[in-house]
C-alpha positions in Angstrom: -93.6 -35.1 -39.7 -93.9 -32.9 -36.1 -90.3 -33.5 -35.8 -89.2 -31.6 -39.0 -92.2 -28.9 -38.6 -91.0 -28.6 -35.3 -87.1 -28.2 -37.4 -88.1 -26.2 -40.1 -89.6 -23.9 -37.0 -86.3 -23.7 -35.2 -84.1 -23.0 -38.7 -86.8 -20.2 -39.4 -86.1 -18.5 -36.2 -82.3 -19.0 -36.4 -82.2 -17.5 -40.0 -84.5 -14.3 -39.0 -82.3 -14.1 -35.4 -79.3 -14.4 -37.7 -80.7 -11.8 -40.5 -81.9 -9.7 -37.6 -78.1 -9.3 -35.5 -76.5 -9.2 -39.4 -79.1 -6.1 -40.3 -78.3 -4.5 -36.6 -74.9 -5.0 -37.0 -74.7 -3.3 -40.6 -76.7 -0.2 -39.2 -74.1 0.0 -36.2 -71.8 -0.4 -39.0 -73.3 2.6 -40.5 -73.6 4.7 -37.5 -70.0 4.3 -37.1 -69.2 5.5 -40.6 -69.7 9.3 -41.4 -70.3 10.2 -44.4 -68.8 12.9 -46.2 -65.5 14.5 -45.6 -63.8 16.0 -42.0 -61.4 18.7 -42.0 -59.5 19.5 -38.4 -59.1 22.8 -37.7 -57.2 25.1 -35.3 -54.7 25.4 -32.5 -52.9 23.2 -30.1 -55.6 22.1 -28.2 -57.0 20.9 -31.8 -53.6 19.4 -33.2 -52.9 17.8 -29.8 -50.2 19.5 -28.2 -49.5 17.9 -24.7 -50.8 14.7 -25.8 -48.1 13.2 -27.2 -47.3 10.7 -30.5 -46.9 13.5 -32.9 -47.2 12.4 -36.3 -43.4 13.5 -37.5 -45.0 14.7 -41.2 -47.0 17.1 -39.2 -43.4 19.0 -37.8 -44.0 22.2 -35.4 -47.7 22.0 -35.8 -47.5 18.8 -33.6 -50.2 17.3 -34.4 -51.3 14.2 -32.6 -52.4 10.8 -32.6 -53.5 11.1 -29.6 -55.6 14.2 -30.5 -59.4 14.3 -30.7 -60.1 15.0 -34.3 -57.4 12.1 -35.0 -60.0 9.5 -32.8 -63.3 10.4 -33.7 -61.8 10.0 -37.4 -59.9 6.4 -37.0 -63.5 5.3 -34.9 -66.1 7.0 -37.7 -64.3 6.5 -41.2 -65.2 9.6 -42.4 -64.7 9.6 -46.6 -61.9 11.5 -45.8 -59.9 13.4 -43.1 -57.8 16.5 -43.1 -56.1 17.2 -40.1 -54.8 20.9 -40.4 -54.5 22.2 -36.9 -51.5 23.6 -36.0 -49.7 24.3 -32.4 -49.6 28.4 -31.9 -52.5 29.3 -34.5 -54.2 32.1 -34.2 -57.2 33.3 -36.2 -55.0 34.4 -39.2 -53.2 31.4 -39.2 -56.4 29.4 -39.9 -57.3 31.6 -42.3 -53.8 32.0 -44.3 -53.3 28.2 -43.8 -55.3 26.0 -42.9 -58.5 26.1 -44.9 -57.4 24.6 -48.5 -59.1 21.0 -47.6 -62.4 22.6 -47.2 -64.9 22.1 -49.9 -68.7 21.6 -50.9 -68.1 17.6 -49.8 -67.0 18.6 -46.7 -69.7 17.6 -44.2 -67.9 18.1 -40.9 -65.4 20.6 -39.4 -64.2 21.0 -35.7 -61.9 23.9 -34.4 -60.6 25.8 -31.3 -59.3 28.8 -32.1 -59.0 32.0 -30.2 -57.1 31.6 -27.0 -54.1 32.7 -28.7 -55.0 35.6 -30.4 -56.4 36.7 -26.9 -52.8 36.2 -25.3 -52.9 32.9 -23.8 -49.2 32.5 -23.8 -48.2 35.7 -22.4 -51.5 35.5 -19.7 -49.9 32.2 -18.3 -46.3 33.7 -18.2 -47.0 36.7 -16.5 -49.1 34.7 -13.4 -46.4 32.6 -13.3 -43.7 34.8 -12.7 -45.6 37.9 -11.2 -47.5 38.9 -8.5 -51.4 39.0 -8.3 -51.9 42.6 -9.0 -49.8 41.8 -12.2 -51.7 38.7 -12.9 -55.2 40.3 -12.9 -54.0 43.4 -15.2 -52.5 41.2 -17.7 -55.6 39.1 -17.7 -58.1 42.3 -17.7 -56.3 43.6 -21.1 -57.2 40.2 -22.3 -60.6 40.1 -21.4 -60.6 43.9 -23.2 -59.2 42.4 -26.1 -62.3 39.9 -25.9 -64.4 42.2 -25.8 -63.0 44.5 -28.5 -61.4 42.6 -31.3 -61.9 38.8 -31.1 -65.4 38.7 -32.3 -64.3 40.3 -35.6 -61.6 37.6 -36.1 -63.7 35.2 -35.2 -66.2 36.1 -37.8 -63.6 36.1 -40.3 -62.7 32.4 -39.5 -66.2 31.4 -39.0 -67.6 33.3 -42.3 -64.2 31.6 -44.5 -65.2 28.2 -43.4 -69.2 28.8 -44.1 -68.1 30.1 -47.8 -66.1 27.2 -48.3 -67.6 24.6 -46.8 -71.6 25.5 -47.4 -72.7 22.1 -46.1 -70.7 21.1 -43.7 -71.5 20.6 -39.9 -69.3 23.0 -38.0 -68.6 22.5 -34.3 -66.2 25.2 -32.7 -64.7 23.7 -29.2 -63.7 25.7 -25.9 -61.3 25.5 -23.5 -61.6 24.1 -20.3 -61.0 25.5 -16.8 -57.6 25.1 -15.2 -57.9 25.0 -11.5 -59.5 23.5 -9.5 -60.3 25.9 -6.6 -60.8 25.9 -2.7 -57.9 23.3 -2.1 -54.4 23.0 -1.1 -51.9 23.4 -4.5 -48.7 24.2 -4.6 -47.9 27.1 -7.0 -50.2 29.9 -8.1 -52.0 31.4 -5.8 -55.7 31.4 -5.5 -56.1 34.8 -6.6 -54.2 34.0 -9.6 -56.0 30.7 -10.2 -59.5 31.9 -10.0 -58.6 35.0 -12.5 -57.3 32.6 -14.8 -61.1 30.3 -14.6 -62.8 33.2 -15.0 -61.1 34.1 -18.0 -61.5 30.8 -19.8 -65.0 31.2 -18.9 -64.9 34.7 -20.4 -63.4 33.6 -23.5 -65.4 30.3 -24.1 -68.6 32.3 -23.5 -67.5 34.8 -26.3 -66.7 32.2 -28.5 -70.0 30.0 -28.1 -71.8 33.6 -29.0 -70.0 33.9 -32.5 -70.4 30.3 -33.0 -74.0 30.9 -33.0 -74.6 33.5 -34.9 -72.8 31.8 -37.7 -74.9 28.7 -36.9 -72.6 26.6 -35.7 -72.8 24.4 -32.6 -70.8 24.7 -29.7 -69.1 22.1 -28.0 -68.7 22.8 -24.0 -65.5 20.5 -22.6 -65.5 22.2 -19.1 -68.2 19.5 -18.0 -65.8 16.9 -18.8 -63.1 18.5 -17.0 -64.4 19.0 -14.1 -62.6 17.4 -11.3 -60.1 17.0 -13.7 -58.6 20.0 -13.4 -55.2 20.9 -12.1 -54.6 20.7 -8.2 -57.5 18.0 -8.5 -56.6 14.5 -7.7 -56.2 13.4 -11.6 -55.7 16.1 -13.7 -56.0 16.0 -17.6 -53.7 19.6 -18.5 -50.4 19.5 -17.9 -48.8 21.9 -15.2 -46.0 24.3 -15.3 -43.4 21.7 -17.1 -39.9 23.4 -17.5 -38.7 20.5 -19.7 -40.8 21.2 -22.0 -42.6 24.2 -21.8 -44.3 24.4 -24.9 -46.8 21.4 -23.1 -47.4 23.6 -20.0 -51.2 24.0 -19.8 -52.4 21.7 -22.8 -54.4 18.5 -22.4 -52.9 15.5 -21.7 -54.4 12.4 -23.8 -56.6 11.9 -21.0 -58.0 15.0 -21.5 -58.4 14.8 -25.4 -60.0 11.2 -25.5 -62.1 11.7 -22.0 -62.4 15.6 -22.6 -62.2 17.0 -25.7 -63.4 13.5 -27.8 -67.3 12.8 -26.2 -68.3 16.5 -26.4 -67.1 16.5 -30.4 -68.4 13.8 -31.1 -71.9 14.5 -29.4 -72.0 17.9 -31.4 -70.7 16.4 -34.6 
């Protein structure tokens, strides 16, 4: 009789140990699956440029399996995922383009947009291939440019997305720093390499302003990529890469599954 007491003791502690791990395991479960749609918005640091395994359905927009919006949606399940960033967008791109998935189920939407509007392209080329004084001036017209007519495009994004989306979680990303400073690189100068931090801080800092006024949150990646930088020992950005230029100074998938990835998905 003390023997199967003692048995019907164990079996009840194994079936509440058992319903206990089960019912932890279904709320991890949970966790993992977000409810509601996603919708990927953007540029090339959204669709993954630099990161490589394009999806070939997504063409010139190159967008990535390798990219963040892609992981966070094969690790979460959302209901649904719409991946509509683009390589070269700029403001009016998202807005001619890429908003159509957005909806009232939406319930989450990431984007980076900005850096090309403010001449991101044409910044890089011109510190390349000219001297500092040129550097700086072609970077000062694009902090002017910052200053002057970004926040309006910005709004016009932001306020498209709010109309369409009314319930959805927005998180607008920034770009990270490219240089890491004070050490021996081969290349651009340190002039030229501290104009170009500065203006990624001078962008990201306009951006995270807008983002807030709209009520959205901001997601920071230049914590992530410190020491990661380029001229650091393990970089996640490509360099200058004349086989392929259109990668130059995008995010390798280092960078979007160590970078970009744990700062969305903290925000989201």
């Amino acid at each position: 009789m003390r023997r199967s007491r003692l048995a019907a003791y164990v079996s009840s502690l194994l079936l509440a140990a058992g319903t206990a791990l089960t019912g932890a395991a279904t709320a991890q479960a949970s966790q993992l699956a977000a409810p509601g749609g996603y919708v990927a918005l953007g540029d090339s640091y959204s669709s993954g440029v630099g990161a490589g395994g394009y999806l070939s359905a997504s063409g010139d927009c190159k967008r990535s399996t390798k990219a963040y919006p892609y992981l966070w949606a094969a690790s979460h399940s959302p209901s649904s995922f719409d991946f509509t960033a683009c390589s070269g967008a700029r403001t009016g791109d998202v807005l001619a383009g890429q908003l159509a998935p957005l909806s009232a189920s939406t319930a989450l939407v990431s984007i980076t947009v900005g850096g090309n509007d403010a001449g991101f392209a044409d910044v890089m080329t011109t510190c390349v291939l000219q001297s500092d004084s040129s550097c700086l001036s072609r970077i000062n017209t694009a902090k002017a440019y910052v200053d002057s007519t970004l926040p309006g495009k910005l709004d016009s994004v932001y306020s498209a997305i709010r109309a369409k989306a009314p319930s959805a979680r927005v998180v607008v990303l920034g770009y990270p720093r490219f240089y890491k400073l004070g050490v021996t690189c081969v290349g651009l100068s340190e002039t030229k390499r501290k104009a170009i931090n500065d203006a990624a801080d001078y962008l990201d800092t306009a951006i995270a302003k807008r983002a807030a006024n709209h009520g959205f949150a901001f997601g920071d990646v230049r914590p992530p990529f410190t020491g990661h930088e380029l001229c650091s020992g393990s970089p996640w950005l490509h360099s200058l890469n004349l086989l392929n230029v259109g990668e130059s100074y995008h995010p390798r998938a280092a960078g979007q599954s160590g970078g970009y990835l744990p700062v969305f998905d903290s925000a989201a």
